[in-house]
C-alpha positions in Angstrom: 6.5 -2.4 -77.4 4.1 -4.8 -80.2 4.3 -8.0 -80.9 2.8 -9.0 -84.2 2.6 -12.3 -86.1 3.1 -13.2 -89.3 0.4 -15.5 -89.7 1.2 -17.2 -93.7 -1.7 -19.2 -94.9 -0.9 -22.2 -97.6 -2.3 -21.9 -101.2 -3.9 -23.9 -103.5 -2.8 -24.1 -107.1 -4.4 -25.8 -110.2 -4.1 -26.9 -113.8 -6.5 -25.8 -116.0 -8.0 -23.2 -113.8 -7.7 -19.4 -115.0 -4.9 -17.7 -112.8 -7.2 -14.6 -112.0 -9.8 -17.4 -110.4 -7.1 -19.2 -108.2 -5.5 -15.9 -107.0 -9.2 -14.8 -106.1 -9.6 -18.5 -104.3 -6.4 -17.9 -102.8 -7.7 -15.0 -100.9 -9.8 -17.3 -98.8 -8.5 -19.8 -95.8 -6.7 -23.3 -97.4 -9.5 -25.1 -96.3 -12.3 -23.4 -98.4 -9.4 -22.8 -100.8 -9.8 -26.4 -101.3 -13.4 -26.8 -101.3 -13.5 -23.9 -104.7 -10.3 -25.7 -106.1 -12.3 -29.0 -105.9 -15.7 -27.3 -107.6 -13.7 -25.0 -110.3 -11.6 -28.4 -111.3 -15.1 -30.8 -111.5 -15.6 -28.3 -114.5 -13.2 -30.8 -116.7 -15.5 -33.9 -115.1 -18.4 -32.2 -116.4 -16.9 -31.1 -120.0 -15.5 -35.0 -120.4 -19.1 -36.2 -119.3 -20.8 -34.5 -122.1 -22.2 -31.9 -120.1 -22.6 -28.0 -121.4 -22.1 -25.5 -119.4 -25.6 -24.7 -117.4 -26.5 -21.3 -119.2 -26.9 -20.2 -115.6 -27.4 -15.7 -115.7 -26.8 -14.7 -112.2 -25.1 -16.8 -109.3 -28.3 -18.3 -108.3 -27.8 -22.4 -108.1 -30.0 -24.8 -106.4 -27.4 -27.6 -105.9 -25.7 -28.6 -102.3 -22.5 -27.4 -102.5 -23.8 -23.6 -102.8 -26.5 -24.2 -100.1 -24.6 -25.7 -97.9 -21.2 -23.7 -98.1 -22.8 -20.2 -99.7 -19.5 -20.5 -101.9 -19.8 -20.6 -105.8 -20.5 -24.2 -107.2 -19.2 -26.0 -110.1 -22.2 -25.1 -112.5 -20.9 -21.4 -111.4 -17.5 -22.0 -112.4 -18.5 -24.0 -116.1 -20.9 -21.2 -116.9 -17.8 -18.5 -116.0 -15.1 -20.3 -117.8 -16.8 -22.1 -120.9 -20.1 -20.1 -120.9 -21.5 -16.5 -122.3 -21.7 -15.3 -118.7 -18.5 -14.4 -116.8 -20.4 -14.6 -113.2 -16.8 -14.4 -111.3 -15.8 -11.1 -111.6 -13.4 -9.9 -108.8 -16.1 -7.5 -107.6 -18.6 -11.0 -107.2 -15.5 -12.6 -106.0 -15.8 -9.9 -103.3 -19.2 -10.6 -102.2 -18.6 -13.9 -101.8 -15.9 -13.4 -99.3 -18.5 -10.9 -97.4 -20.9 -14.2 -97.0 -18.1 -16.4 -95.9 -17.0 -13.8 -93.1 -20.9 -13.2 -92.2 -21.9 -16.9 -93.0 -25.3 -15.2 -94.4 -26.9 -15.4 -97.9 -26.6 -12.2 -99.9 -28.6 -11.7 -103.6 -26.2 -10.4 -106.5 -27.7 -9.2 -109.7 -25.5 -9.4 -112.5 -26.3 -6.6 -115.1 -27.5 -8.9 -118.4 -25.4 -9.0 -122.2 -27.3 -7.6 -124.9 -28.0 -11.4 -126.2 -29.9 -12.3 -123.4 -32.3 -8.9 -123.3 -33.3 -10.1 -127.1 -34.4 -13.1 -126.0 -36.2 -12.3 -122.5 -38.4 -9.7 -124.9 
């Protein structure tokens, strides 16, 4: 005879953040949960500040949040929401789940849009 466990883990929702990006957060335990919920809702700090989003092309940042949690920052989630580049498809989303369950750094390339070819030539 088996035992199993229904282990339920809590989840994070938030205002103003696309439902496709919380149900992708949601996949993760609460406590990083948090930690994204946090970085996808300082977007609105950043927008009310002035700030643009950071025309950022791939999911490369240099700011502490990504290097020290190897989770995507708020610059990642202002360029995905109010930017030209969605860098948090559900395939990306994916990835970064792989590097919280190794807890090692992985390179993504993200295919470029026609706009930014024109201008790297």
């Amino acid at each position: 005879m088996f035992c199993f466990q229904l282990v339920r883990t809590k989840k994070v929702s938030a205002y103003g953040v696309d439902n496709e990006i919380v149900e992708e957060i949601q996949k993760f335990p609460y406590p990083f949960q948090k930690l994204l919920i946090k970085e996808a809702c300082a977007v609105m700090k950043r927008i009310e500040s002035g700030k643009n989003a950071p025309v950022l092309t791939s999911l490369d940042c240099d700011c502490l949040f990504i290097n020290k949690y190897l989770l995507p920052c708020k610059h990642i989630f202002h360029e995905h929401m109010y930017g030209s580049t969605k860098l948090l498809t559900d395939e990306h989303f994916g990835v970064w789940f792989e590097i919280y369950e190794r807890r090692e750094q992985i390179t993504i390339l993200v295919p470029q849009t026609d706009e930014q070819r024109r201008t790297d030539s």
